[in-house]
Structure formats: structure tokens, C-alpha cells
C-alpha positions in Angstrom: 106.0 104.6 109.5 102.5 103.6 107.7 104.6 102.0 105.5 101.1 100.6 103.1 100.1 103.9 102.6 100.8 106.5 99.6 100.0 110.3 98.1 100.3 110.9 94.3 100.0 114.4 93.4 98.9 114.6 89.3 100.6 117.1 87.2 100.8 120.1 89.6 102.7 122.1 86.4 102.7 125.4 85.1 101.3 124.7 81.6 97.9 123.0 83.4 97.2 125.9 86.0 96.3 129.2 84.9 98.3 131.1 81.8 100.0 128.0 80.8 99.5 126.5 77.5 96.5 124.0 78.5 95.7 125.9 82.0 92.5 124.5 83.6 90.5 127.3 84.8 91.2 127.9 88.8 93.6 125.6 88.9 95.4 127.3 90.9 93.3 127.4 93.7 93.7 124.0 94.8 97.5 124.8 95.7 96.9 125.4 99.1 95.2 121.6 100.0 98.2 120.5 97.7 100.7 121.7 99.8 98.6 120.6 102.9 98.7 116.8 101.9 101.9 117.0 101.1 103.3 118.2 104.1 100.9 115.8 106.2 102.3 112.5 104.4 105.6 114.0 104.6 105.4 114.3 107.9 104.2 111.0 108.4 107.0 110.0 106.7 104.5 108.4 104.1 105.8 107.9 100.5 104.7 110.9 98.0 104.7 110.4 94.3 104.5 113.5 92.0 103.5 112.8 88.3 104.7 115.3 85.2 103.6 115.5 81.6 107.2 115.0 80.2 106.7 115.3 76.2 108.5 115.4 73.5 108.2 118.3 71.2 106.6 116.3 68.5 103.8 113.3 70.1 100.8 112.0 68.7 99.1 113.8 72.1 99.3 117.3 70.2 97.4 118.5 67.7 99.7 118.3 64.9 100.3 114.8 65.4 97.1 114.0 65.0 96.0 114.2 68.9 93.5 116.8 71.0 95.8 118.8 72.7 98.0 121.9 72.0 101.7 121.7 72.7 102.0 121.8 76.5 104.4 120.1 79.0 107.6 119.5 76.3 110.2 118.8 78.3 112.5 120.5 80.0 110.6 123.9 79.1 108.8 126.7 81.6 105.6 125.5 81.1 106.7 121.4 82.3 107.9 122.6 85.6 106.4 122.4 88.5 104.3 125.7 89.6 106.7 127.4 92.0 104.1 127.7 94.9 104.1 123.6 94.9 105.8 122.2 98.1 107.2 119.2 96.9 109.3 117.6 100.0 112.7 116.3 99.0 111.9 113.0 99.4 108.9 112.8 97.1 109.4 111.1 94.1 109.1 112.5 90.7 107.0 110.4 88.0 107.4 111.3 84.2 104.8 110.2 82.1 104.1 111.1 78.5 107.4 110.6 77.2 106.7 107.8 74.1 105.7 110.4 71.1 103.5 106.8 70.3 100.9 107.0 73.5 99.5 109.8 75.4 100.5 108.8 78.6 97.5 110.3 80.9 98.2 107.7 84.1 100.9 107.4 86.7 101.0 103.4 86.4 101.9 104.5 82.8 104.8 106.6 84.0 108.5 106.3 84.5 111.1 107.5 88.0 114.3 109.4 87.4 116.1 106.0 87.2 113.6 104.8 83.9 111.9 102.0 86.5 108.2 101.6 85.6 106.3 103.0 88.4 104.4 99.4 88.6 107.7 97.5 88.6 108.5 100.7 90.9 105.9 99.9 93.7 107.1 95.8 93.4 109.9 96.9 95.8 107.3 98.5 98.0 104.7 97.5 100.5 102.1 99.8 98.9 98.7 98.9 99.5 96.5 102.4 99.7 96.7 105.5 97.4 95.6 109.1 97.7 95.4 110.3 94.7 94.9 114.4 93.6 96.1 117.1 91.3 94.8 118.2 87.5 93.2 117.2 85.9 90.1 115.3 87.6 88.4 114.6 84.4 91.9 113.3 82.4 95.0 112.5 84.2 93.1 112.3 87.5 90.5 110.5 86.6 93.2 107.6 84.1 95.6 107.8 87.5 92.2 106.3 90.2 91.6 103.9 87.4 94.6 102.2 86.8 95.2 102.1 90.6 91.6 100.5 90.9 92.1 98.0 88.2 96.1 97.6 89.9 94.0 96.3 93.1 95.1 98.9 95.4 93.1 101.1 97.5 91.9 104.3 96.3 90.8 107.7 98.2 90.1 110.9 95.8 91.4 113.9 97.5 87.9 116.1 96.9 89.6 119.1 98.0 93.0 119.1 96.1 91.6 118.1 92.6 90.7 120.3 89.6 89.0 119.6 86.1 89.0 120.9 82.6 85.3 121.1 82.8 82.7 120.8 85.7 80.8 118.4 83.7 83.0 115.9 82.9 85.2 116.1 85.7 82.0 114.8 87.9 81.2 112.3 85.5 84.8 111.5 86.3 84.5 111.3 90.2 81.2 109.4 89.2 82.6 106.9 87.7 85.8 106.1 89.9 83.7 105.7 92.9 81.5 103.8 91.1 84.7 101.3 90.4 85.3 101.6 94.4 87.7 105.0 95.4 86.3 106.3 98.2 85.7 110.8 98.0 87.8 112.2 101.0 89.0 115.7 102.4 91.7 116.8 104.7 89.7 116.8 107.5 88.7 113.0 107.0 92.3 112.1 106.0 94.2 114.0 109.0 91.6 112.0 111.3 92.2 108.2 109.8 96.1 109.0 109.5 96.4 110.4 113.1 94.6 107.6 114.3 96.9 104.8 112.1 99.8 106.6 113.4 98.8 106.5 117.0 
């Protein structure tokens, strides 16, 4: 096993993807390279993270609490779970971020596992060294996810192909800047061929 090696998937939930409550537009049709990373690193036997908006109904990330958003992702609603065409493998890990009605919560590093363990005290146990990081939204969650990671001094790689933004603008201002910080753009293709060759 590439033991160094990791996949985060960002927020792959109904209320971001098309007809949910904060839906980025085609959203949806990044499913497909989701599931295809997924089931490569789970293969590989390679750890796989899964982050989730987790809210409470009333947080200072919605409007009426004085934040941008509308309500989306309250817990243990519709709209916060994961879209049913999302292969998640039973091993991959499930991240819940959001949950503090005091913070917004947009990163993985700023989420919690199923057990309440800080997903930075989390990756202390583990020999975690590279990230590939994709999901919704490129130009928020995405974008605060690369960052962190960056600033965490691990090793980033943007999944190009399994990442969506809220607007086309800002979400390549986004990629801009994180590969300006050092994450390094890839696709499938690249990924299957450094993997394989790790592997082998």
C-alpha cells in the first residue's frame, strides 16, 4: 500500500449539485471522474476522505444569521446526504465540517470524523504526506480545502477533472491562486500513470 498518499472528495451532496438548495450549476457532471478516483484509490488500497457540510439549522453561515448563504446541508436532512450516484467505498472516511453555528467551516483541516477527532489530529496517527483533493465547490470549499493542506505542508494535486465551481470566474481565480501557493493541476489520465507506476 502507498501508504503517503490520500483522496479527499469535497462536499459531493445533494444540496450543492443541481436542484438542491445551493446547487452549483453542472455539478453533476463531474460524478463520473468522482466515482473514477474513487474507485482507483480504493483499489489501491489508498486512504479516501469524504467531506460533508454538516449544519446546524441555525449558523452564522446562513443568511439569517447574518452569513451569505441560504439554508443548505442542515443535518441529517435530504439535501446533506450524499448524491446517490456517489460511489463512496466502505472504507472511505466521512469528514463533517460546518458543525459550530460560530464558524463557517469551508475546509476539511477544519472538519471532524465520526468519532469527533479533528481531521489534523486525525492524520497525526497517519503517514500522510500527498493529497488529491476534488469535489464542489472549486472556488469555496475546494479552493479553503488546497489551502489549508498547502499551508499544513503536505503535497497538493487539484483533480482538474472531478472539480466544479459556483462561478467560472472565480473558481479559476481559485485554481490560480492554489497553484500559485504550489498544488500541482492533474487529471485521471496523469494520476492513473504516477499511481501505477508507485504501485509497481
Amino acid at each position: 500500500m502507498i501508504s503517503y498518499i490520500a483522496l479527499i472528495m469535497v462536499d459531493m451532496q445533494n444540496d450543492f449539485l443541481p436542484g438542491g438548495a445551493l446547487g452549483v450549476p453542472e455539478g453533476d457532471k463531474i460524478i463520473p471522474a468522482v466515482n473514477q478516483y474513487t474507485r482507483f484509490f480504493s483499489n489501491l488500497n489508498l486512504p479516501v476522505y469524504f467531506t460533508r457540510d454538516w449544519h446546524p439549522e441555525e449558523t452564522v453561515h446562513f443568511k439569517q444569521g447574518g452569513g451569505p448563504w441560504p439554508s443548505h446541508c442542515i443535518q441529517n436532512t435530504p439535501g446533506a446526504e450524499f448524491h446517490p450516484d456517489v460511489f463512496i467505498p466502505d472504507k472511505a472516511e466521512i469528514l463533517s465540517k460546518g458543525m459550530d453555528p460560530r464558524y463557517d467551516g469551508y475546509s476539511a483541516f477544519d472538519a471532524r470524523s465520526k468519532a469527533g477527532k479533528r481531521f489534523p489530529d486525525l492524520l497525526k496517527d497517519r503517514d500522510i504526506s500527498t493529497f488529491y483533493i476534488g469535489g464542489i465547490a472549486t472556488d469555496y470549499c475546494v479552493r479553503a480545502t488546497c489551502l489549508d493542506a498547502l499551508k499544513e505542508g503536505f503535497e497538493v494535486y487539484v483533480l482538474r477533472d472531478a472539480i466544479k465551481g459556483v462561478k467560472p470566474e472565480d473558481s479559476r481565480k481559485a485554481i490560480e491562486e492554489i497553484t500559485t501557493q504550489g498544488a500541482v493541476p492533474v487529471t485521471f489520465s496523469e494520476v492513473e500513470k504516477s499511481l501505477k507506476k508507485l504501485k509497481n
